[in-house]
C-alpha positions as CSV (number, residue, x, y, z in Angstrom):
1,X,0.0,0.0,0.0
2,X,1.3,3.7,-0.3
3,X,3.7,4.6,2.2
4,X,2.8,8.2,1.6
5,X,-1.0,7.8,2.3
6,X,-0.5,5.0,5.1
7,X,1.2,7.7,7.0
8,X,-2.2,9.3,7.4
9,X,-4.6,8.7,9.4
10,X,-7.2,5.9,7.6
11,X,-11.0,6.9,8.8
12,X,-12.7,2.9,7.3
13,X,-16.3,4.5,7.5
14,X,-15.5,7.6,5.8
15,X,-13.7,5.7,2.9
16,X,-16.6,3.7,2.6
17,X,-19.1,6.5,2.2
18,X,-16.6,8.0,-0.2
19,X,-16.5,5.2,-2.1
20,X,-20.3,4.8,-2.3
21,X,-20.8,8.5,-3.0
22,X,-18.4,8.4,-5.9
23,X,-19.7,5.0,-7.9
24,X,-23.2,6.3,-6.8
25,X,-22.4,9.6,-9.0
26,X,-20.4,8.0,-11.5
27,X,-23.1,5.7,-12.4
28,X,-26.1,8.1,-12.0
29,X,-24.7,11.1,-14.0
30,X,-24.7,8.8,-16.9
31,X,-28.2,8.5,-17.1
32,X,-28.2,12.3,-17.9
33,X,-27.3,12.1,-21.9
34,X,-27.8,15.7,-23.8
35,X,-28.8,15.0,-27.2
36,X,-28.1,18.3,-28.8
37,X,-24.5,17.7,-27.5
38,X,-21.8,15.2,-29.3
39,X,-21.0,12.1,-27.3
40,X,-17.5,13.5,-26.5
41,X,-19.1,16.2,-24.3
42,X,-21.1,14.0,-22.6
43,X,-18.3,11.8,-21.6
44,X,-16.1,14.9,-20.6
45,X,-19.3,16.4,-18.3
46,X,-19.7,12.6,-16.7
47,X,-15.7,12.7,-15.9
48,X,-15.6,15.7,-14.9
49,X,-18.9,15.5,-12.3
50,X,-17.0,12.5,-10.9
51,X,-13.5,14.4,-10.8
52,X,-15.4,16.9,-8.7
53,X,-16.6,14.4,-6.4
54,X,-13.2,12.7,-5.9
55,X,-11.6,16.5,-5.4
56,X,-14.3,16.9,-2.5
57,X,-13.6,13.7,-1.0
58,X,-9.7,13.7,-1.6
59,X,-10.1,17.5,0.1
60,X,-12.4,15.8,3.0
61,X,-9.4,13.2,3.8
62,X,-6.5,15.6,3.3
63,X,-4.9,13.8,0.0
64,X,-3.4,15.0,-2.9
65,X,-3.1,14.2,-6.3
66,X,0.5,14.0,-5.9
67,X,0.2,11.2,-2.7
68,X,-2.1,9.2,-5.1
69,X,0.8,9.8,-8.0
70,X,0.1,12.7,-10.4
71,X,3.5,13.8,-9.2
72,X,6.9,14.2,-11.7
73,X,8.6,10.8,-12.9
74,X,11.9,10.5,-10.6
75,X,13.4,7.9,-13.4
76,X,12.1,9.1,-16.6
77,X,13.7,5.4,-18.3
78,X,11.8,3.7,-15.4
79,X,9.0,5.5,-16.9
80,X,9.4,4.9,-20.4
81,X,10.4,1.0,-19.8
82,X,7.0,0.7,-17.7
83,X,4.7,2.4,-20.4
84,X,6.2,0.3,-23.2
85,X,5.4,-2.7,-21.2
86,X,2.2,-1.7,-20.5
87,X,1.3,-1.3,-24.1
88,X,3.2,-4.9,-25.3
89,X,0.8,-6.7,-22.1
90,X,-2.4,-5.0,-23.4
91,X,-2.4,-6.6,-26.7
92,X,-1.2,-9.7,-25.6
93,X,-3.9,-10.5,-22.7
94,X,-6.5,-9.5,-25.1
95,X,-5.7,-11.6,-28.1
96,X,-5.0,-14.8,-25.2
97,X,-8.9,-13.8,-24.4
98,X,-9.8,-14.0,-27.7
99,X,-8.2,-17.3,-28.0
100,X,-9.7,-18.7,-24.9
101,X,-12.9,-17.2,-24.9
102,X,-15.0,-20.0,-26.6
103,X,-14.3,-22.2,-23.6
104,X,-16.4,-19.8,-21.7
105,X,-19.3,-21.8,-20.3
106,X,-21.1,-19.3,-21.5
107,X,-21.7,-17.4,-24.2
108,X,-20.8,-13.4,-24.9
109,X,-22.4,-10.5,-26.5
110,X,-20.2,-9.5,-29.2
111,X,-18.5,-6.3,-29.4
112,X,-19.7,-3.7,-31.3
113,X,-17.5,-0.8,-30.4
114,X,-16.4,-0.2,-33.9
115,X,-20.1,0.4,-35.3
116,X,-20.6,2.5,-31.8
117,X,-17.8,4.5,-32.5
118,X,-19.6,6.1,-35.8
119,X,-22.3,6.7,-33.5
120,X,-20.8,8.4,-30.8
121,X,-17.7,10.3,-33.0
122,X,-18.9,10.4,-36.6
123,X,-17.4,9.3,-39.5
124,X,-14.0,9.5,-39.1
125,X,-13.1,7.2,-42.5
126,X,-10.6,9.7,-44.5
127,X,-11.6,12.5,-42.2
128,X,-8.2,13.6,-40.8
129,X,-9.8,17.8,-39.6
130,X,-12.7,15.8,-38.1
131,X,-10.0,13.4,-36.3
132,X,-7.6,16.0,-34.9
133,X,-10.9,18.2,-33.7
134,X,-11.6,15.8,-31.4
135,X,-8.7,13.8,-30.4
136,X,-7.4,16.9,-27.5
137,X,-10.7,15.8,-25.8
138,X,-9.7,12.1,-25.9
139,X,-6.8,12.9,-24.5
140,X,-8.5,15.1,-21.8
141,X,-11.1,12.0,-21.4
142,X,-7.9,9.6,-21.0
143,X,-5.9,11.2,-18.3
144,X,-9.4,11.7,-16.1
145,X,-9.6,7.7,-16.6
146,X,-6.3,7.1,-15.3
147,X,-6.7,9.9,-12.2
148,X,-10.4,8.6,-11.3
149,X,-10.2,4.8,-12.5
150,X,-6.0,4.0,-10.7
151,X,-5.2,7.1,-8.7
152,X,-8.4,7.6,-6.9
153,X,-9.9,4.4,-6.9
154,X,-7.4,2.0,-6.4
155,X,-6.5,3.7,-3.3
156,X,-9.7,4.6,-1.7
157,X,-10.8,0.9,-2.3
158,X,-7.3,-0.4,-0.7
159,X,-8.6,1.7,2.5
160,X,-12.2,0.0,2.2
161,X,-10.3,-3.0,2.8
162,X,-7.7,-2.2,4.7
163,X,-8.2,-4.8,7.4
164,X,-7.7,-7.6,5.0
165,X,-3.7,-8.5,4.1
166,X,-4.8,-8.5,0.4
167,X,-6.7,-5.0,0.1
168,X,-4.3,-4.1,-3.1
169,X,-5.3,-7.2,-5.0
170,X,-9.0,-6.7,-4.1
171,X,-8.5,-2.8,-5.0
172,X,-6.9,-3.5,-8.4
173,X,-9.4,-6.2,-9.7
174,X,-12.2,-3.9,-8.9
175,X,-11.4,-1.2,-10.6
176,X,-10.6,-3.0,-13.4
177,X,-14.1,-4.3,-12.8
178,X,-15.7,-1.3,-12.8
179,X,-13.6,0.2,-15.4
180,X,-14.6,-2.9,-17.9
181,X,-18.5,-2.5,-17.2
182,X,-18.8,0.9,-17.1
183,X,-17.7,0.8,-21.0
184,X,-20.3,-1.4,-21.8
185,X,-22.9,-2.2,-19.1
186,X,-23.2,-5.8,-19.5
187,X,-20.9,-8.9,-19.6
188,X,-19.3,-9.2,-22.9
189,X,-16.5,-9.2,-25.5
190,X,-16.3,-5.6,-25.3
191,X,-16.6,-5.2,-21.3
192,X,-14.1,-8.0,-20.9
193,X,-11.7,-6.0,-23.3
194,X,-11.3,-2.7,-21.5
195,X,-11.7,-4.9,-17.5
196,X,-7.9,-6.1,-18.9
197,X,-6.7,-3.1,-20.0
198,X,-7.6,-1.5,-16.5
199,X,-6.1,-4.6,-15.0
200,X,-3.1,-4.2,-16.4
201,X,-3.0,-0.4,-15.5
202,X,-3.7,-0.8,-12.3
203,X,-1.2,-4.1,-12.2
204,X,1.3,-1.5,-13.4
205,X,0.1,1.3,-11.1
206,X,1.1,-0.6,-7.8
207,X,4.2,-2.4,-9.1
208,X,6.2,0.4,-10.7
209,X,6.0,3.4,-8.0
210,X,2.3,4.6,-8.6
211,X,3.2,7.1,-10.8
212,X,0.5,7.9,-13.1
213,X,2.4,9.2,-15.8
214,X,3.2,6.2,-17.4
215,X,-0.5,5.2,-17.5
216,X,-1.7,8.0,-19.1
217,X,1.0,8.5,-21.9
218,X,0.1,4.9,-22.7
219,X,-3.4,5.3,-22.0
220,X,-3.5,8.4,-24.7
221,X,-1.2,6.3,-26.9
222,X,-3.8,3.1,-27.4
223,X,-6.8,5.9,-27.5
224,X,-4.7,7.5,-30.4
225,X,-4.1,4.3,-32.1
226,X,-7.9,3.2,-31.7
227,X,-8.7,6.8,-33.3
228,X,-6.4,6.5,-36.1
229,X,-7.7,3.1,-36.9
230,X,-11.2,4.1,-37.7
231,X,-9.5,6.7,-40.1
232,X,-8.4,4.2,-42.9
């Protein structure tokens, strides 16, 4: 767990309540959608009502971003080395799903991201203005991910379940949980699919100095490529 946030003083029922306030928000504000605005502002006002919450509650228990990791890399190779890896895993965890995935005793809904992605962006085949319009907000959207999703998250859960000798395990496959249904709101290929890629963040998160830095640049990086993809 955090050296720098065990030093302070852990208040269980308050976490909690955090913790319940903040997926209660996150979850709610999504059933607000404003159709005369693009998808992309949507997403951006749902992050940002939850980045409010997690400000009030990070306030509340005296915690900053920079405890939870938004702080400067102190090895800048470390860095680079632990985004790379992060974007080699990725791939490979989802292609093993892929390959293992019929021997599911059950079956998945299939994912459809690529025909929601017209829906919720546009158009973007051969429509390199379009692209670049938005792709400063999908950045913006992917470094609130990695704050919200890892920074805050990750460590408010680990003090939910601080009296067990495994609350960074529980904290990490939660999120990653949460992170994978939230995208989807059901159980399938698509759901499955982003629950590894916040696994492996948050694997990556707690085993290489909770820096978020590296997250984020490879967070943007795999949001970029996704974009670019739809292009051609």
């Amino acid at each position: 767990m955090n050296t720098e946030l065990a030093s302070k003083q852990i208040n269980y029922k308050g976490f909690v309540f955090d913790i319940i306030l903040y997926l209660s928000v996150m979850f709610l504000i999504r059933e607000f959608y404003f159709s005369q605005l693009p998808f992309i502002a949507n997403g951006l006002m749902w992050s940002l009502s939850t980045l409010i919450i997690a400000i009030w509650r990070m306030k509340a228990r005296n915690i900053t971003w920079k405890d939870i990791g938004l702080r400067k890399p102190e090895n800048l190779l470390k860095t680079l080395l632990t985004t790379i890896g992060i974007l080699i895993a990725i791939p490979i965890l989802i292609i093993v799903f892929q390959l293992i995935q019929n021997l599911l005793p059950f079956n998945l809904s299939p994912d459809t991201s690529s025909q929601d992605a017209i829906s919720k962006f546009g158009d973007l085949k051969g429509n390199w203005i379009h692209f670049f319009t938005i792709i400063p907000f999908i950045l913006i959207q992917s470094a609130l991910e990695e704050l919200l999703d890892r920074g805050f998250l990750i460590n408010w859960f680990e003090r939910v379940f601080s009296k067990t000798s495994f609350a960074t395990s529980i904290a990490v496959l939660l999120q990653a949980m949460i992170f994978g249904f939230r995208h989807s709101y059901d159980i399938s290929e698509r759901s499955i699919t982003v629950g590894i890629i916040g696994l492996v963040m948050g694997i990556a998160y707690v085993k290489f100095g909770r820096n978020l830095w590296p997250l984020v640049i490879a967070h943007c990086i795999l949001n970029i490529m996704s974009m670019v993809g739809k292009i051609y």
